[in-house]
PDB file of N, CA, C and O in Angstrom:
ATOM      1  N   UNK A   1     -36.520   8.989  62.264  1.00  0.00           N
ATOM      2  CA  UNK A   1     -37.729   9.616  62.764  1.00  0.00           C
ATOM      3  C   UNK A   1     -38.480  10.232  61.587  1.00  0.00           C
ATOM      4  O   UNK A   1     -38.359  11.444  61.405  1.00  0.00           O
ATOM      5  N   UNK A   2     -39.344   9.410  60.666  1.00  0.00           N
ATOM      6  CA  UNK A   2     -40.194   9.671  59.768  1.00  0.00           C
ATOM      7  C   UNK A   2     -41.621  10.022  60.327  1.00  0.00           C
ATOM      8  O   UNK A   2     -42.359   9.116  60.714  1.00  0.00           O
ATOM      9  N   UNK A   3     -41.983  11.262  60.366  1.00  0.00           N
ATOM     10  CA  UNK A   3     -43.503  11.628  61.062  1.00  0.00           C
ATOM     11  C   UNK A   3     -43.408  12.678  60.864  1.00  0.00           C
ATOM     12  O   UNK A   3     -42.320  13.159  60.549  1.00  0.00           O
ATOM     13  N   UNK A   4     -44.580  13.453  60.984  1.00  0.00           N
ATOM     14  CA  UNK A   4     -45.077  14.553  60.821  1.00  0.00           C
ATOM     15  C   UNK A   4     -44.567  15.692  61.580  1.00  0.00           C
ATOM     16  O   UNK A   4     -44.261  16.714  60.966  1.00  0.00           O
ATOM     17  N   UNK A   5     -44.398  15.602  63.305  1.00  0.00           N
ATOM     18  CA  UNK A   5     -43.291  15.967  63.807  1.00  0.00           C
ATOM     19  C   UNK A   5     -42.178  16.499  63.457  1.00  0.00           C
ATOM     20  O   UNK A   5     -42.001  17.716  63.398  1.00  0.00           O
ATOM     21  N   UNK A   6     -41.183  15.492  63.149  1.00  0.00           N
ATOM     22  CA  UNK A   6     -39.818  15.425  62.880  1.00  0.00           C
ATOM     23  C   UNK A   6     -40.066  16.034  61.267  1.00  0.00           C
ATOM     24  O   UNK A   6     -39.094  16.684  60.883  1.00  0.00           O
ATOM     25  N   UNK A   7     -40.972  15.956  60.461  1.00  0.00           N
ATOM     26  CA  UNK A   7     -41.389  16.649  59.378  1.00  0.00           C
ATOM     27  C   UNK A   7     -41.279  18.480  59.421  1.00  0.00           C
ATOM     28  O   UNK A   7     -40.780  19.372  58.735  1.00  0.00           O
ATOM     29  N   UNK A   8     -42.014  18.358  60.575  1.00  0.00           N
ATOM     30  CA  UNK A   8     -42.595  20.127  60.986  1.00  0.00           C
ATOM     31  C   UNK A   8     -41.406  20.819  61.343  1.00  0.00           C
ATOM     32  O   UNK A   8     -41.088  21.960  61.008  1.00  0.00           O
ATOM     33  N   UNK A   9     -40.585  19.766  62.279  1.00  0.00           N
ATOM     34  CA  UNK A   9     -39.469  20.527  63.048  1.00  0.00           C
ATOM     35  C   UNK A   9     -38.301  20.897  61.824  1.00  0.00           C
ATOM     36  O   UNK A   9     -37.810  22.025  61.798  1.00  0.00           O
ATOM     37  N   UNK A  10     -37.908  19.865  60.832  1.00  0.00           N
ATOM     38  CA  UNK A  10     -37.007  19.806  60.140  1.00  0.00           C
ATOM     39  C   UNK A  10     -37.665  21.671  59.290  1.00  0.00           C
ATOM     40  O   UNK A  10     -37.035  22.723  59.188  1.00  0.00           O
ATOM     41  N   UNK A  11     -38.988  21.363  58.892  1.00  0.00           N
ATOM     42  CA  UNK A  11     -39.367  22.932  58.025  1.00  0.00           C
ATOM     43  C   UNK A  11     -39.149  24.121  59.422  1.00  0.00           C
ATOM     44  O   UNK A  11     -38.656  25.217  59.158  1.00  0.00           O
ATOM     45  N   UNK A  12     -39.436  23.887  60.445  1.00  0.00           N
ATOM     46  CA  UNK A  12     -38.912  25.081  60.623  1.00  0.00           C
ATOM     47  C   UNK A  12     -37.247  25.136  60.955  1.00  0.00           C
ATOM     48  O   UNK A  12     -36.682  26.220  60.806  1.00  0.00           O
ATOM     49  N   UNK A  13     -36.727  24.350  61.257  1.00  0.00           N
ATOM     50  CA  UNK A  13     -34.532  24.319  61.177  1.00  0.00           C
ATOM     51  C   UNK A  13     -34.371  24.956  59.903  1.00  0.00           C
ATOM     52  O   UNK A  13     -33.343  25.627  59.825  1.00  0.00           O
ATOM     53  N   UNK A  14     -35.319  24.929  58.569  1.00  0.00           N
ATOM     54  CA  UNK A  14     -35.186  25.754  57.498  1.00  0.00           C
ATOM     55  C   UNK A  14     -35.779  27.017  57.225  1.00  0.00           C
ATOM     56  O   UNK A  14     -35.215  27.867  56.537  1.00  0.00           O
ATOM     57  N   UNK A  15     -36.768  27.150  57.682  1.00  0.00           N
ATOM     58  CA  UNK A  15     -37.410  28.286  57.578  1.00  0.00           C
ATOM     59  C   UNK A  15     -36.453  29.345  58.793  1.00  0.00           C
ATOM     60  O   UNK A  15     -36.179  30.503  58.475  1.00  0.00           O
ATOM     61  N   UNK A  16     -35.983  28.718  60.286  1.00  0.00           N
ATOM     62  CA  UNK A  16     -35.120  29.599  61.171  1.00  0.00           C
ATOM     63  C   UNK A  16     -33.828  30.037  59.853  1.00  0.00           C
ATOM     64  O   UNK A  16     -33.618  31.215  59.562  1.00  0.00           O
ATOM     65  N   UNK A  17     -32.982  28.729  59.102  1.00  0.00           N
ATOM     66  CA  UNK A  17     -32.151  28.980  58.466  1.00  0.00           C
ATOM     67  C   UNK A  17     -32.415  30.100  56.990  1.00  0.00           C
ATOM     68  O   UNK A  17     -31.519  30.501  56.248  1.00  0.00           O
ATOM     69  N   UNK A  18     -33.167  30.260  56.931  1.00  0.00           N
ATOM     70  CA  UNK A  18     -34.075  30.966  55.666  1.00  0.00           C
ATOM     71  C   UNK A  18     -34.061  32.360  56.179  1.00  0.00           C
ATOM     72  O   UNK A  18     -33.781  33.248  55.374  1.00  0.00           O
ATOM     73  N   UNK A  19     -34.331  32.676  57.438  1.00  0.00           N
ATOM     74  CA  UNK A  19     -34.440  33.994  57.678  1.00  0.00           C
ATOM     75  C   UNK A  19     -33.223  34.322  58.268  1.00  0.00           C
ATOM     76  O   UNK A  19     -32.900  35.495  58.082  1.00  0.00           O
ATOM     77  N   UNK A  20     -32.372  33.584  58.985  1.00  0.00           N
ATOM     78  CA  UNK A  20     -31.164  34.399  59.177  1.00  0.00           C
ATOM     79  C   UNK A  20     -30.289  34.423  58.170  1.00  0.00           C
ATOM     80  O   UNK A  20     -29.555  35.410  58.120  1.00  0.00           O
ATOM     81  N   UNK A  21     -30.153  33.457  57.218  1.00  0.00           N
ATOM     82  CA  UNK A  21     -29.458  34.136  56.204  1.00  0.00           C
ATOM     83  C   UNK A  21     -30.172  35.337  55.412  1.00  0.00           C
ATOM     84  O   UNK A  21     -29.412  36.204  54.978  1.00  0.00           O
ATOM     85  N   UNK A  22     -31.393  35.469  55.201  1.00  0.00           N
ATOM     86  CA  UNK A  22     -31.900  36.979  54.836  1.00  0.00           C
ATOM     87  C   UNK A  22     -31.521  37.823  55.305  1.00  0.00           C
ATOM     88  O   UNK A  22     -30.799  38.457  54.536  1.00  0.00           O
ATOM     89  N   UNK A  23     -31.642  38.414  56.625  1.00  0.00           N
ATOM     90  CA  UNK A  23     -31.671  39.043  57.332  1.00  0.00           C
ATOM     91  C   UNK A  23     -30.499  39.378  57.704  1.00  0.00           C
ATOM     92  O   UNK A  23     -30.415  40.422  58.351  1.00  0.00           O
ATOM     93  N   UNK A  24     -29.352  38.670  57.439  1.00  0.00           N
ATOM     94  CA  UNK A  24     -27.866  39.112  57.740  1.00  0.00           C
ATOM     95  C   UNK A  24     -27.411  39.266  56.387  1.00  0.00           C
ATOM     96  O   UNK A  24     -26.498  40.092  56.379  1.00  0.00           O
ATOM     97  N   UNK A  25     -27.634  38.867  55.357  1.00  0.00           N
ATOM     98  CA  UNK A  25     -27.236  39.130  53.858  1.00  0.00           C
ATOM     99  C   UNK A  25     -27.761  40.691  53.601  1.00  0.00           C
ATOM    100  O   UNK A  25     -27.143  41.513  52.924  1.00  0.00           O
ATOM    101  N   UNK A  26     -28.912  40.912  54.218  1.00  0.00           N
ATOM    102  CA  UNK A  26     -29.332  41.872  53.357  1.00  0.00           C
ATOM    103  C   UNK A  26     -29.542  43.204  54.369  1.00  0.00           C
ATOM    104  O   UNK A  26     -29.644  44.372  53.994  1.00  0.00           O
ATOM    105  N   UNK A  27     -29.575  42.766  55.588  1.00  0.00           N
ATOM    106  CA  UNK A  27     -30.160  44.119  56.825  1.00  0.00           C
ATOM    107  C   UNK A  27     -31.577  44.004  56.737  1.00  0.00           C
ATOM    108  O   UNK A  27     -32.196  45.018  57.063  1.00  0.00           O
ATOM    109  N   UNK A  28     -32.141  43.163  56.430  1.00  0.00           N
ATOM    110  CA  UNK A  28     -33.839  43.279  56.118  1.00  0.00           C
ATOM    111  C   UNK A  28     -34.296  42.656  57.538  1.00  0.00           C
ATOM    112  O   UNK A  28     -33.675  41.794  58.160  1.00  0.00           O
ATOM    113  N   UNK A  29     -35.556  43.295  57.936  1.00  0.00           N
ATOM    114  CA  UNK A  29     -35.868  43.021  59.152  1.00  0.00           C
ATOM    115  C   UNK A  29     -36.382  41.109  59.235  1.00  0.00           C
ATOM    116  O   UNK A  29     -35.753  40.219  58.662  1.00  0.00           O
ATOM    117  N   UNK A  30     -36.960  41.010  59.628  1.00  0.00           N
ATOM    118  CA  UNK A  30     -37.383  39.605  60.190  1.00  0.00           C
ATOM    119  C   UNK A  30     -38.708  39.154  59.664  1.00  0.00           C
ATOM    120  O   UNK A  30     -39.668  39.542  60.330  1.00  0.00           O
ATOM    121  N   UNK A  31     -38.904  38.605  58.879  1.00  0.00           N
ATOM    122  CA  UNK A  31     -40.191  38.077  58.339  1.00  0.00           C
ATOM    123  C   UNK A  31     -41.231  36.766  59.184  1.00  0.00           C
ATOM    124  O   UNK A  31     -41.748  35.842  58.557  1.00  0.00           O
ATOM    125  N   UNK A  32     -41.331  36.907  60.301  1.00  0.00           N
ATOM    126  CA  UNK A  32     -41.958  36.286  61.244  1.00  0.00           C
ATOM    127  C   UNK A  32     -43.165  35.937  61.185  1.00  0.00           C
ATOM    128  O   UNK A  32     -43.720  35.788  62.274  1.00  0.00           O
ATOM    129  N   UNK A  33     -43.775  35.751  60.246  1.00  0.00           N
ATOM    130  CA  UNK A  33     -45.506  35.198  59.780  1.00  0.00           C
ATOM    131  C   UNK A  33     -45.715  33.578  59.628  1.00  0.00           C
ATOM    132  O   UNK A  33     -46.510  32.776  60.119  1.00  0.00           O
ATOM    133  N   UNK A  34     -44.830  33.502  58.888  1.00  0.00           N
ATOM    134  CA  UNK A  34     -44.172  31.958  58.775  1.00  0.00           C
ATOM    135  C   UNK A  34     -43.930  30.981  59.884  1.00  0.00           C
ATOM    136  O   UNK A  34     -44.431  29.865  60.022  1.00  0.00           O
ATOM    137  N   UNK A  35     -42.720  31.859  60.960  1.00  0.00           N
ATOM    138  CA  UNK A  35     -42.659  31.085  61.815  1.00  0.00           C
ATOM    139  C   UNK A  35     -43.978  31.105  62.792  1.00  0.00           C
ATOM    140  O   UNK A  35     -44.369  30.051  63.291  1.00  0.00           O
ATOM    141  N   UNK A  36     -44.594  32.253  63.025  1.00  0.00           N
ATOM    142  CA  UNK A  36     -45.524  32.290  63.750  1.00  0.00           C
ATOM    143  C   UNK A  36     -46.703  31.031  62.878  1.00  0.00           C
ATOM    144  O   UNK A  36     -47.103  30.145  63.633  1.00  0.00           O
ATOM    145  N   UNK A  37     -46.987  30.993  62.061  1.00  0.00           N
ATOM    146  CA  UNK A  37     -47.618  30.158  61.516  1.00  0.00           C
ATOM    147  C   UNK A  37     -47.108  28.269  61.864  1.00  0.00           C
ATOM    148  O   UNK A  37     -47.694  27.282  62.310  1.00  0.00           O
ATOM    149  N   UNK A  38     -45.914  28.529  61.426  1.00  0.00           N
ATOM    150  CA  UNK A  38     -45.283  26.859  61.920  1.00  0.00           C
ATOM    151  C   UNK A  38     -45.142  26.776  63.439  1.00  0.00           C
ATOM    152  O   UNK A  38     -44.979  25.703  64.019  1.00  0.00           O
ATOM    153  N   UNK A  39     -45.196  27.710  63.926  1.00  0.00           N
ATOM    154  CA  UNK A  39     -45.518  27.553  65.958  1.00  0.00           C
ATOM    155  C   UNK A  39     -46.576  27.179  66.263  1.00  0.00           C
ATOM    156  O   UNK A  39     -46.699  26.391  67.200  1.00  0.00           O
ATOM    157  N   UNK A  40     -47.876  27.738  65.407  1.00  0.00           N
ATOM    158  CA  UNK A  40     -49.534  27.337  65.857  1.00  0.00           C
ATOM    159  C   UNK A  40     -49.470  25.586  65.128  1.00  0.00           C
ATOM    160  O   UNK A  40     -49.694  24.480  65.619  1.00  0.00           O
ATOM    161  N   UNK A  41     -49.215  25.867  64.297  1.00  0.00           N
ATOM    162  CA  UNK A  41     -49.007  24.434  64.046  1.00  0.00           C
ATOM    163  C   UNK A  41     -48.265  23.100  64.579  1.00  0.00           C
ATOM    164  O   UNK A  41     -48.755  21.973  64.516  1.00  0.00           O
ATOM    165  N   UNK A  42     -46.868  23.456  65.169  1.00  0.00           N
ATOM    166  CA  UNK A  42     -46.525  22.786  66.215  1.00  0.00           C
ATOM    167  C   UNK A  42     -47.099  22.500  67.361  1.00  0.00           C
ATOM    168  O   UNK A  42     -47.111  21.428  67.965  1.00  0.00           O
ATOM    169  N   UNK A  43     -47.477  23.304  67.577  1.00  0.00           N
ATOM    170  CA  UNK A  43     -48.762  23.282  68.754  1.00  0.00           C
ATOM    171  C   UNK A  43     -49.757  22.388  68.241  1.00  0.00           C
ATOM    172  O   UNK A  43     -50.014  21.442  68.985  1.00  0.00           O
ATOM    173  N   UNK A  44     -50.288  22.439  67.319  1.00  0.00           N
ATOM    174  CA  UNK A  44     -51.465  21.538  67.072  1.00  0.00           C
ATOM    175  C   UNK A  44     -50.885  19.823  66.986  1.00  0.00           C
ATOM    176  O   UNK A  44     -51.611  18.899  67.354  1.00  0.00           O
ATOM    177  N   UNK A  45     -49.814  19.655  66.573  1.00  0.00           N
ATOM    178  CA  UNK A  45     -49.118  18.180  66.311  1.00  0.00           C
ATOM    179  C   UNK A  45     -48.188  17.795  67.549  1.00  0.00           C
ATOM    180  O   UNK A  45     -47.608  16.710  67.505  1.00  0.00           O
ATOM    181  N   UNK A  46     -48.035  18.541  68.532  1.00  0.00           N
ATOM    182  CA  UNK A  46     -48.108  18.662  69.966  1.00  0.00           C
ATOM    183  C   UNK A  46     -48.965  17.638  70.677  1.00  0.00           C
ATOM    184  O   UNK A  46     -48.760  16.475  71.025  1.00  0.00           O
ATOM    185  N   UNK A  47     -50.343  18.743  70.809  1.00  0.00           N
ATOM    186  CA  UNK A  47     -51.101  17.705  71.214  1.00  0.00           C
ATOM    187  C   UNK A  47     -51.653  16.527  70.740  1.00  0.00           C
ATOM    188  O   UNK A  47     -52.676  16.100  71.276  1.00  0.00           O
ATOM    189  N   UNK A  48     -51.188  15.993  69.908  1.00  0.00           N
ATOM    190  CA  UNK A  48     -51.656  14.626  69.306  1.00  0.00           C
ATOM    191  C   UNK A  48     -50.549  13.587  69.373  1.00  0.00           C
ATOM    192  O   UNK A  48     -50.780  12.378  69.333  1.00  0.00           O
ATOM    193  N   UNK A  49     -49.311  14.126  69.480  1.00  0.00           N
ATOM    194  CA  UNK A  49     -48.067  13.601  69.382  1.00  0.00           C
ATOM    195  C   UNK A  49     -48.602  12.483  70.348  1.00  0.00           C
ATOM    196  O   UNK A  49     -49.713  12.654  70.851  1.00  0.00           O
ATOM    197  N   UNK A  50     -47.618  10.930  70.746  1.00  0.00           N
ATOM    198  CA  UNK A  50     -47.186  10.049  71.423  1.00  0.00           C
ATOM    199  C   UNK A  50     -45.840  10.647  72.537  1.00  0.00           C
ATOM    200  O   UNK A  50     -45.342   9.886  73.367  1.00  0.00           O
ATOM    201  N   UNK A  51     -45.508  11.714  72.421  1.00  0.00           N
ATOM    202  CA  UNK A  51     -44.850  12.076  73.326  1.00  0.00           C
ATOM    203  C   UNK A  51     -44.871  12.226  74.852  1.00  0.00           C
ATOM    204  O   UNK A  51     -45.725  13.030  75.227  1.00  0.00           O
ATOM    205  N   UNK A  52     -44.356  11.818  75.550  1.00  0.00           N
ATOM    206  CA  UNK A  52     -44.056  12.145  76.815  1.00  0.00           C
ATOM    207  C   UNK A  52     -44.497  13.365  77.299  1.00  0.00           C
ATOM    208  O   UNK A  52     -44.563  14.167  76.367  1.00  0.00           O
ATOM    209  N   UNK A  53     -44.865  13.901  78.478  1.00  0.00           N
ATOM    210  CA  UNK A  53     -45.156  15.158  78.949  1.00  0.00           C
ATOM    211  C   UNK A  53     -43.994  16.023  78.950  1.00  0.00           C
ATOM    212  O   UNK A  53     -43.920  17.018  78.229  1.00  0.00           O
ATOM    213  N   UNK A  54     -42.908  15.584  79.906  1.00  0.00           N
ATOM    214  CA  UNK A  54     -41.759  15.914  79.839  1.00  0.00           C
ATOM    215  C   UNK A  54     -41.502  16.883  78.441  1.00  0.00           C
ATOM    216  O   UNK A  54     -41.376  18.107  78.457  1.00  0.00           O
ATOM    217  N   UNK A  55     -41.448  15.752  76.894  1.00  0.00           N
ATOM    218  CA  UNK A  55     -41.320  16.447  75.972  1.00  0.00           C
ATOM    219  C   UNK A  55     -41.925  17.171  74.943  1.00  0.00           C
ATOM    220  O   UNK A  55     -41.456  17.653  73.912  1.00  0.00           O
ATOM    221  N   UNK A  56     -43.227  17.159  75.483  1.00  0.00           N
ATOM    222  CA  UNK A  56     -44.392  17.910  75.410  1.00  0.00           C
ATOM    223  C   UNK A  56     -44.302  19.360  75.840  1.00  0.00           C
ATOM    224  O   UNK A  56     -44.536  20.421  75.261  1.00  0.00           O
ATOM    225  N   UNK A  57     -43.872  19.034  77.083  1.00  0.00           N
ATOM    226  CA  UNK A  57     -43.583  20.508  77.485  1.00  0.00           C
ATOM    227  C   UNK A  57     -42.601  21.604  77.181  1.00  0.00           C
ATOM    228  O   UNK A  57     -42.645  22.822  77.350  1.00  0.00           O
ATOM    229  N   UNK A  58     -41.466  20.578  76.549  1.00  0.00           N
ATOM    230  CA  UNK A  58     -40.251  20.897  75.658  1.00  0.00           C
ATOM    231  C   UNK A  58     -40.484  21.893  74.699  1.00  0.00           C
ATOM    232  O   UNK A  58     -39.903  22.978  74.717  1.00  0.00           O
ATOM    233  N   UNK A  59     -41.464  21.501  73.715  1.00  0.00           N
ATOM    234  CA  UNK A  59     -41.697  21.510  72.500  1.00  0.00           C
ATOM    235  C   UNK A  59     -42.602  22.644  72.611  1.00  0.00           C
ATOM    236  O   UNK A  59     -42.632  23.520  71.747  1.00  0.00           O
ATOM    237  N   UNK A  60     -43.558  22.660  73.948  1.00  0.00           N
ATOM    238  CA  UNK A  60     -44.471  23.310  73.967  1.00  0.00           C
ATOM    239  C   UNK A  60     -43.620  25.213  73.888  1.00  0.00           C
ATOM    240  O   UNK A  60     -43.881  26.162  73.150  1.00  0.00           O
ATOM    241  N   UNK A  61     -42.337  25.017  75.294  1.00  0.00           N
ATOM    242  CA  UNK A  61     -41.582  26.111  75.454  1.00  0.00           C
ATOM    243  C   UNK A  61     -41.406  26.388  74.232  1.00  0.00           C
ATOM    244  O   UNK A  61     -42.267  27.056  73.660  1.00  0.00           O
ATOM    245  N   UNK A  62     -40.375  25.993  73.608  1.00  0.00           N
ATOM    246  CA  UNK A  62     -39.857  26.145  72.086  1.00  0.00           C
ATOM    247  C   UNK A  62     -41.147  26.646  71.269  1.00  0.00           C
ATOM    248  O   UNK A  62     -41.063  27.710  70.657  1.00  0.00           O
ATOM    249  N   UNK A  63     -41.888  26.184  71.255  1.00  0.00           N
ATOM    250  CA  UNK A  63     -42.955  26.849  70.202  1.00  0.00           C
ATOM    251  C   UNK A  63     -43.559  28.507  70.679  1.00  0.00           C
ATOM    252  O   UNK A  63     -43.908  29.291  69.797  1.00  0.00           O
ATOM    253  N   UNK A  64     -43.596  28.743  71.590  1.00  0.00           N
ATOM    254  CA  UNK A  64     -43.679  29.926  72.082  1.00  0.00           C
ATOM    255  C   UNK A  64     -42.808  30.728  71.975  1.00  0.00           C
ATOM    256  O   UNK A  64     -43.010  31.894  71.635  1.00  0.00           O
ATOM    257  N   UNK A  65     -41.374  30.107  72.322  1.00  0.00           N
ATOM    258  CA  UNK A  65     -40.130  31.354  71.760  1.00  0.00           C
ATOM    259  C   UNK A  65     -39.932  31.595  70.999  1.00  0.00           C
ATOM    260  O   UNK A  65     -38.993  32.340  70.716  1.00  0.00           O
ATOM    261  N   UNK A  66     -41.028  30.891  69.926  1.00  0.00           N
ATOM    262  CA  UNK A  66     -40.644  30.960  68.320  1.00  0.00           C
ATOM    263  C   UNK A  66     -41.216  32.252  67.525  1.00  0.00           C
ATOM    264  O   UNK A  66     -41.013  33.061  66.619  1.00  0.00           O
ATOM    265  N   UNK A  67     -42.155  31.792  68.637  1.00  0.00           N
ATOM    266  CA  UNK A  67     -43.384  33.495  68.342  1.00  0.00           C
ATOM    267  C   UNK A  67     -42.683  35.055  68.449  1.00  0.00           C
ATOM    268  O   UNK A  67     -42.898  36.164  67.959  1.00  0.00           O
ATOM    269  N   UNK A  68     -41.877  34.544  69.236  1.00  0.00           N
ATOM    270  CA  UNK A  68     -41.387  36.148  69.718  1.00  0.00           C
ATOM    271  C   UNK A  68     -40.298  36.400  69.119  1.00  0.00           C
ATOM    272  O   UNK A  68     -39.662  37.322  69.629  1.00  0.00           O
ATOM    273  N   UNK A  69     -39.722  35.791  67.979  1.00  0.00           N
ATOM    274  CA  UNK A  69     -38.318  35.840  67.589  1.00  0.00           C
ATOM    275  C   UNK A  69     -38.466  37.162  66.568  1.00  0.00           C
ATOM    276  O   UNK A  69     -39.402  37.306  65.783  1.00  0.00           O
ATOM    277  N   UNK A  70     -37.647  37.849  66.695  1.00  0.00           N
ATOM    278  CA  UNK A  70     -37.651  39.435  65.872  1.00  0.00           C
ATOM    279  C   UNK A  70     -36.465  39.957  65.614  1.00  0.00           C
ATOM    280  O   UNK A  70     -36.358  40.971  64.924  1.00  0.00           O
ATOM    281  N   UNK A  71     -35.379  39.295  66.164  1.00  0.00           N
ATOM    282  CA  UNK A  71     -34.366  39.527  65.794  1.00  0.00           C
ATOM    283  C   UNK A  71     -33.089  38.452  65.290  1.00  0.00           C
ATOM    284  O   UNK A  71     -33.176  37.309  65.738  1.00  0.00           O
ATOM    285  N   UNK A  72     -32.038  38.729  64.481  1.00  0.00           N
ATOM    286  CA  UNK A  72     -31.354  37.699  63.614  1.00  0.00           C
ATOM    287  C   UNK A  72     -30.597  36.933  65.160  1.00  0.00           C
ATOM    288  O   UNK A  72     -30.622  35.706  65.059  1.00  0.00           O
ATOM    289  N   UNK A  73     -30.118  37.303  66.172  1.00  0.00           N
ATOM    290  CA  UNK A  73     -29.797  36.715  67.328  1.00  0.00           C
ATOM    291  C   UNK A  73     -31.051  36.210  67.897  1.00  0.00           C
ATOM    292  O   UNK A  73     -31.090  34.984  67.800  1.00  0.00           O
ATOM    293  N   UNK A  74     -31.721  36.534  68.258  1.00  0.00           N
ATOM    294  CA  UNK A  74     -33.035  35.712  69.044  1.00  0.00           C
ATOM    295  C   UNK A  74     -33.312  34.445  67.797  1.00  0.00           C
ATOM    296  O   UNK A  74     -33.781  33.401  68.251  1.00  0.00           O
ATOM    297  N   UNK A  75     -33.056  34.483  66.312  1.00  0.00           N
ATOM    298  CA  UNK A  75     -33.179  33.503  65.449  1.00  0.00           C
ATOM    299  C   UNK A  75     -32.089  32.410  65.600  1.00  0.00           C
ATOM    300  O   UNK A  75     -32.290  31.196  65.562  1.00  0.00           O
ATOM    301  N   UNK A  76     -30.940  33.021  65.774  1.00  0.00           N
ATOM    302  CA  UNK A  76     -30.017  32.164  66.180  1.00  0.00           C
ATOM    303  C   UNK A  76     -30.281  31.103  67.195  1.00  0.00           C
ATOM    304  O   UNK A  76     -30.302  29.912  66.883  1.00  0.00           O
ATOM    305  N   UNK A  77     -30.571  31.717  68.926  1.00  0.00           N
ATOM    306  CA  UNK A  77     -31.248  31.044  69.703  1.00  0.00           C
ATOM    307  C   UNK A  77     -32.422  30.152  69.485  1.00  0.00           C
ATOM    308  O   UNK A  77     -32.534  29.188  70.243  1.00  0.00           O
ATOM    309  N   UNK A  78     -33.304  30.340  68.560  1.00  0.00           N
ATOM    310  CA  UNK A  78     -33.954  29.268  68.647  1.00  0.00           C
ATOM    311  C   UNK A  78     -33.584  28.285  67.671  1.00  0.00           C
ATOM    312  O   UNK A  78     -34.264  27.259  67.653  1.00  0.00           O
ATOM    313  N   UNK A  79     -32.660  28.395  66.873  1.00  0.00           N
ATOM    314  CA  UNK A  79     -31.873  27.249  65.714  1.00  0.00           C
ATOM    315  C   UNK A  79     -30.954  26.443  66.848  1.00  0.00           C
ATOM    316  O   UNK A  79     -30.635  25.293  66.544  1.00  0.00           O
ATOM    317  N   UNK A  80     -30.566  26.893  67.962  1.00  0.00           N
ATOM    318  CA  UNK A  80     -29.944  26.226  69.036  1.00  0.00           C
ATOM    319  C   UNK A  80     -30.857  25.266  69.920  1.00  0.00           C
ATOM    320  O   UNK A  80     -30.619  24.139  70.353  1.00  0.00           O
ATOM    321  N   UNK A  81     -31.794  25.945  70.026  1.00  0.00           N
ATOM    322  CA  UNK A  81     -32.709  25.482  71.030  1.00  0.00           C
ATOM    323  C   UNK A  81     -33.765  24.232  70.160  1.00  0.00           C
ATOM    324  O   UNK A  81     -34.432  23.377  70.743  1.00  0.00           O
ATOM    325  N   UNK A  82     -33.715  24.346  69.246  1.00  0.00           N
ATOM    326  CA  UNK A  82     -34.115  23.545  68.097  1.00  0.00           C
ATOM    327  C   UNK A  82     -33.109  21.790  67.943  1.00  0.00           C
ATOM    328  O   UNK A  82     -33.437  20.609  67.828  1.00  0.00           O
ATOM    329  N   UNK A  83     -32.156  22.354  68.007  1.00  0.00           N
ATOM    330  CA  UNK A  83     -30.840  21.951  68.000  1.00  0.00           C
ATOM    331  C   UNK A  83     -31.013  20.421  69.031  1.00  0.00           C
ATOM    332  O   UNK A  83     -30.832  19.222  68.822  1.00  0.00           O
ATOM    333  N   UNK A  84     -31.506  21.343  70.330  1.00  0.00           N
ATOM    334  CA  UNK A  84     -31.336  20.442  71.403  1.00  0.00           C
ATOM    335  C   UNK A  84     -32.474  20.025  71.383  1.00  0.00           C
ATOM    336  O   UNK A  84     -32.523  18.815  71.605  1.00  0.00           O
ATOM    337  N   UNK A  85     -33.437  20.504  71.210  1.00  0.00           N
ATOM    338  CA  UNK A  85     -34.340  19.903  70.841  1.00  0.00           C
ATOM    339  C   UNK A  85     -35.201  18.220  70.266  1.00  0.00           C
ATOM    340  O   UNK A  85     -36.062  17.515  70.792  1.00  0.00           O
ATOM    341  N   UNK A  86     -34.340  18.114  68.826  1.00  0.00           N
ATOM    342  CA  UNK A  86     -34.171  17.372  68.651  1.00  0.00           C
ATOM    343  C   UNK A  86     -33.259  16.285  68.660  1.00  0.00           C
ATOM    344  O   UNK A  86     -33.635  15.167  68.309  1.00  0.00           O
ATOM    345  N   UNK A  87     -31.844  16.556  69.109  1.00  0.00           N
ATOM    346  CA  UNK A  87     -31.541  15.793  70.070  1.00  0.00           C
ATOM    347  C   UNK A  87     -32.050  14.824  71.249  1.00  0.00           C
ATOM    348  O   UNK A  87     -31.659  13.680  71.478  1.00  0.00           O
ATOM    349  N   UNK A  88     -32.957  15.523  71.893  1.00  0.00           N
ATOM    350  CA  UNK A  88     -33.859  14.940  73.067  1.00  0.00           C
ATOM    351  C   UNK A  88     -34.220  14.224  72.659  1.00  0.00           C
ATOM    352  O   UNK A  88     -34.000  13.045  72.940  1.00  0.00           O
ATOM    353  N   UNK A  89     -35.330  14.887  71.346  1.00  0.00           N
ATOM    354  CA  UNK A  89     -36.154  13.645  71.120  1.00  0.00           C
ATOM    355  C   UNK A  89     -35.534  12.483  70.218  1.00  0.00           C
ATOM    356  O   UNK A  89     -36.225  11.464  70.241  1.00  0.00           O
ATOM    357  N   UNK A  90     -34.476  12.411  69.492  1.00  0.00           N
ATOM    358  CA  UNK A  90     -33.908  11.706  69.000  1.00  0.00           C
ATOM    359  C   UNK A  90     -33.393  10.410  69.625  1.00  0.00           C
ATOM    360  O   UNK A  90     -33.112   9.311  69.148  1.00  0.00           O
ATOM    361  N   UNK A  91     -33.366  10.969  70.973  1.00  0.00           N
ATOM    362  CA  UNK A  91     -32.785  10.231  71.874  1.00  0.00           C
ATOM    363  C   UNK A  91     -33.341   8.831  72.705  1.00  0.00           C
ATOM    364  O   UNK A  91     -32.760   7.904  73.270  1.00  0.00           O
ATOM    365  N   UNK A  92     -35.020   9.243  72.432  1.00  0.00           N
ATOM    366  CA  UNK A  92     -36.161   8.494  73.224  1.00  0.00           C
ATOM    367  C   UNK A  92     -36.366   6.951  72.261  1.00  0.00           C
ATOM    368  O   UNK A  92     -37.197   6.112  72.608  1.00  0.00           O
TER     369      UNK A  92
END
């Protein structure tokens, strides 16, 4: 899965992995600008995607929980939810 997509998703599985290792190495709070930034942007490659509604709507959830992530457990959850994520779509 070479695309822009599977591009975006892979930077944020690093950028989620980027801040929880900060944030548990060091006690430093949550640097969430980034992800909030790669969520509006998922959103934008969303709607252009060839995807299914179904996983449209997937992606759509996930990009919203991404917004709200503020803590090193709520980061965890969405590296899971990410997880399955692409699984799904891996799957199509």
């Amino acid at each position: 899965m070479s695309n822009p997509l599977a591009e975006l998703l892979n930077e944020i599985n690093d950028e989620l992995a980027n801040q929880i290792s900060l944030a548990s190495n060091m006690d430093k709070k949550i640097d969430t600008r980034k992800l909030v930034q790669l969520s509006k942007t998922l959103n934008g490659v969303i709607m252009t995607s060839g995807l299914s509604d179904e996983n449209k709507s997937m992606l759509q959830k996930f990009s919203l929980t991404l917004q709200d992530s503020s803590t090193v457990k709520s980061l965890r959850y969405e590296k899971q939810d990410l997880e399955r994520v692409l699984s799904n779509i891996n799957e199509i």
